[in-house]
N, C-alpha and C positions, 0 to 999 in steps of 0.2 A: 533766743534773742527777742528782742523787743520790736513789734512790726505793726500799722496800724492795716486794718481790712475795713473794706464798704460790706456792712452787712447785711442791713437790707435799705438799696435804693431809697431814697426820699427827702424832701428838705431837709436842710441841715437843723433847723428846730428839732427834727423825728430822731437828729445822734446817728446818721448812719453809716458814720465813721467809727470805729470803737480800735481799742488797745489789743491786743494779746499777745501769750507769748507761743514764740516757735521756734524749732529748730532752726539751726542754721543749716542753709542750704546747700546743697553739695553740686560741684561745677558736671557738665558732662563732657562728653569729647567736646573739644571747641570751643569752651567756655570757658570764662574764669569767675572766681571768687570776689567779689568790690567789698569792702567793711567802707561803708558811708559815711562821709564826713558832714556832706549839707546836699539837702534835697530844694530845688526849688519849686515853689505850689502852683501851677497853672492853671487855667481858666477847666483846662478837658477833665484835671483831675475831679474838678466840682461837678463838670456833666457827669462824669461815671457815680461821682457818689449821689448825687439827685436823681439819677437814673433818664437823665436828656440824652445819654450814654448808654444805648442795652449794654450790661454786661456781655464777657465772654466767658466769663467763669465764675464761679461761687467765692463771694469772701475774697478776694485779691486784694493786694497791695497795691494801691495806684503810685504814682511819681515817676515822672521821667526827663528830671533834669539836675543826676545823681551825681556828685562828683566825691569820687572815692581813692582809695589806692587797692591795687590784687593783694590780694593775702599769700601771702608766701616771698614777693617784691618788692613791695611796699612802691611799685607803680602809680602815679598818681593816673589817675584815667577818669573818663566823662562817660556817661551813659544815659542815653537820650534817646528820645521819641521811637525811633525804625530800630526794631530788634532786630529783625531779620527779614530777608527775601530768596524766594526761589534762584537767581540765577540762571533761570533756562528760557524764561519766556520775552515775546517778543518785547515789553515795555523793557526787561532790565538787560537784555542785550543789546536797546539803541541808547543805555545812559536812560531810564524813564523811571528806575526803579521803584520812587513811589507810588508808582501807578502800578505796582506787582500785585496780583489777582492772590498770590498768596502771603503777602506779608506779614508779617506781625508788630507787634506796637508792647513798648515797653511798661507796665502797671495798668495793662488792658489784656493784652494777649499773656502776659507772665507778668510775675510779682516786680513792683516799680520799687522806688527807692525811697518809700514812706516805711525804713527798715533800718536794723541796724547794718545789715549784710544781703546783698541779694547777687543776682548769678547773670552773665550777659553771654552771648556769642563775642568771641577776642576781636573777630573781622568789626563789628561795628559798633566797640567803643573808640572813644578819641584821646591818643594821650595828650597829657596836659602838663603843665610844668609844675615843680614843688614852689615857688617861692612867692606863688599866688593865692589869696584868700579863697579858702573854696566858697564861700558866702558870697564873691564878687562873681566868679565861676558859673554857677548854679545856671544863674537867668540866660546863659547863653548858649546853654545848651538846649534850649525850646525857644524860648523869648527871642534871643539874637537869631537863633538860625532859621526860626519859621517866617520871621520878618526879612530876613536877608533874599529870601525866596517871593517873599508876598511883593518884596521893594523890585524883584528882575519880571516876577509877573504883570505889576503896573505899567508896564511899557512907559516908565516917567523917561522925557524928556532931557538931555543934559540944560541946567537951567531952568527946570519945567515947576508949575503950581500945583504940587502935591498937596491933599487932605488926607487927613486922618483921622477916621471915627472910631471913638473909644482911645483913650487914652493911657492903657495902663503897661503892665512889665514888657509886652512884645514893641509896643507900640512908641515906649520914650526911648528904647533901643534903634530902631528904626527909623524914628526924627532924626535922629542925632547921626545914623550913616547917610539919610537923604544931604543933610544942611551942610553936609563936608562934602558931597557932591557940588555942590553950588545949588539946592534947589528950593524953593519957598515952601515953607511947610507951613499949613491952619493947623490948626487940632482943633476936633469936635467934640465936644465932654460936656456931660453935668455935674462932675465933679471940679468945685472951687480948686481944691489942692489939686488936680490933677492937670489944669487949666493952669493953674502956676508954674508946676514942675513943666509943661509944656514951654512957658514962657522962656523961664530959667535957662532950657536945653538951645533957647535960638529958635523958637518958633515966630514966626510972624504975626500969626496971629490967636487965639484960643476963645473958641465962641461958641454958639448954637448954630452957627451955620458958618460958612467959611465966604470972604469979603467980595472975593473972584472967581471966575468962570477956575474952573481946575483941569488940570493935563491928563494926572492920574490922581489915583485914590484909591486909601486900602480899609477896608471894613473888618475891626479890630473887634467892635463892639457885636456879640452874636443874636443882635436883634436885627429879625427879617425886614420890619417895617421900615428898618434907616434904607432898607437895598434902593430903593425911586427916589427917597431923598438926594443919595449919592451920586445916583444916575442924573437928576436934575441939575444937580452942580457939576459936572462934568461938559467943559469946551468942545466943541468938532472935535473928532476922531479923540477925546477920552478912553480911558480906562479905569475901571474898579475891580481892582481885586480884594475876594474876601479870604479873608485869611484866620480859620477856624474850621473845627473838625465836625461842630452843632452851630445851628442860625434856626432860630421858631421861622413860623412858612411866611414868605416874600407874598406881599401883595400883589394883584397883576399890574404890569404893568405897561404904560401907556407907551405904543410904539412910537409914537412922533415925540412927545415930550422926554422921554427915556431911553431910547435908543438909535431915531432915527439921528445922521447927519454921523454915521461910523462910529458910534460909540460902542465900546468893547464891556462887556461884565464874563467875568472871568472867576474861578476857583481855585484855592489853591490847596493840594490835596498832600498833605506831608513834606517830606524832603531827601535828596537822595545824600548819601554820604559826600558827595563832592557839595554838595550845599555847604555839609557841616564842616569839614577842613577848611573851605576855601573862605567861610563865616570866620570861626576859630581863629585862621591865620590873620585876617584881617584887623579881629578885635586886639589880640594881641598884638600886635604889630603897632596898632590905633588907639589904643584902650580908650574906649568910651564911660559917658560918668555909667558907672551902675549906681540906682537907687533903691536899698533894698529894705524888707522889714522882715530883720529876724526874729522869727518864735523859736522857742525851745523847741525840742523834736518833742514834749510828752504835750504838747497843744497844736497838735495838727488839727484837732478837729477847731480849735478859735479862728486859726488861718483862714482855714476854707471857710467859716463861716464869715468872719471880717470880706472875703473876697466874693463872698453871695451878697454881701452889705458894703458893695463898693467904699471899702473903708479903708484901702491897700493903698499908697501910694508908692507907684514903680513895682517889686518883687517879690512877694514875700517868699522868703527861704526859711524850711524846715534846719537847724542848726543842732549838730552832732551834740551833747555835752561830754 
């Protein structure tokens, strides 16, 4: 089968995405078989291949927002970020599982879905319906569900002035659940087009800074030095959640200007599978615009590159031929 691997670490100038081919994988107890229809590209896949991401293993396949069908059923199923977790310890017996000391993670810890065919634990895929694009698919199974988690971590307000820094596939997903809540969303971008597709979606406002004091707010963009910015726009008793797995190092920051008066900064660290069902049911139920940019699967490496060169607007999706 046809499968891409990070081979070695480094800007995407250095190629360190490359093609090869390999077996197709064999399922083990628990497991099944996905033949991939469309992968969708995310920001971690670019950290693990520039290496902001130590590896876990040599050569891997990154992607983990795979939508496929099992081989043998023709099953449509979703395969996404949390591969797996222990089950015994204290986080995932109170419901905390992403916080499992032993987890794994899908095109980090085992081969993702920059593949023609790759292998999941059955407990945590998500089935999906056949009469849906899997190129629509794709972006929510990282993009929708990491947001859907970064949006209950914000502690926003019903009605409340939410920001949004960085702009892209998790982040027009996430507008668009806040604004059918009732809630005022800015968006922060240097990107023109992404500033549009903000507008487009119902946003209030799309700037270099956001017009009013904010409720909550979630840091899309993985630069440290927006962290005080965000804090400084943040109202009495605010919140910022950052929502990403890499952020370069946070400036210090000033207790009275950025923190005091109960403002919250917060992390948000993966998601449990009740994130991703109760995301999933939602989106379907709601269906939001997806905005996506399909590449062929044999230009995975131009993707990740366009999205090292903020050139992506909304999704890009790796698409089966």
């Amino acid at each position: 089968m046809r499968a891409w691997v990070v081979d070695r670490p480094g800007p995407m100038a250095s190629r360190p995405l490359v093609q090869v081919e390999r077996e197709v994988p064999q399922p083990g107890p628990g497991e099944v078989l996905v033949r991939v229809e469309a992968c969708g590209v995310c920001r971690t896949d670019l950290h693990l291949a520039e290496g902001d991401l130590a590896p876990k293993r040599p050569r891997t396949t990154p992607g983990h927002q795979a939508v496929g069908r099992v081989a043998g059923t023709s099953q449509r199923v979703g395969v996404a970020w949390l591969r797996s977790t222990c089950g015994k310890c204290r986080y995932c017996l109170r419901g905390m599982e992403n916080l499992c000391p032993a987890s794994t993670y899908t095109g980090w810890d085992a081969d993702g879905g920059y593949a023609e065919y790759l292998v999941a634990p059955e407990d945590y895929v998500y089935p999906l319906p056949d009469q849906v694009p899997a190129e629509w698919l794709a972006p929510l199974l990282c993009a929708g569900i990491i947001g859907y988690r970064a949006l209950a971590r914000c502690d926003l307000p019903q009605g409340g002035r939410l920001g949004i820094y960085g702009f892209g596939a998790s982040a027009h997903l996430t507008a668009q659940a806040a604004i059918a809540q009732g809630a005022t969303v800015h968006a922060v971008s240097r990107s023109a087009a992404s500033r549009a597709l903000a507008l487009e979606l119902g946003a209030a406002s799309a700037g270099d800074k956001p017009p009013e004091p904010l409720d909550s707010a979630i840091l899309f963009a993985p630069v440290g030095t927006l962290v005080p910015t965000a804090m400084e726009a943040l109202d009495r008793g605010g919140t910022l959640a950052i929502a990403g797995i890499h952020l370069t190092d946070v400036p210090v920051l000033n207790y009275e200007r950025h923190l005091f008066q109960e403002r919250t900064l917060r992390s948000v660290t993966a998601n449990t599978r009740a994130d991703g069902r109760a995301y999933l049911e939602l989106a379907l139920a709601h269906p939001p615009r997806v905005t996506t940019a399909p590449y062929p699967f044999a230009e995975a490496d131009r993707a990740l590159s366009d999205l090292a060169a903020d050139q992506v607007n909304g999704a890009a999706v790796l698409v089966m031929g």
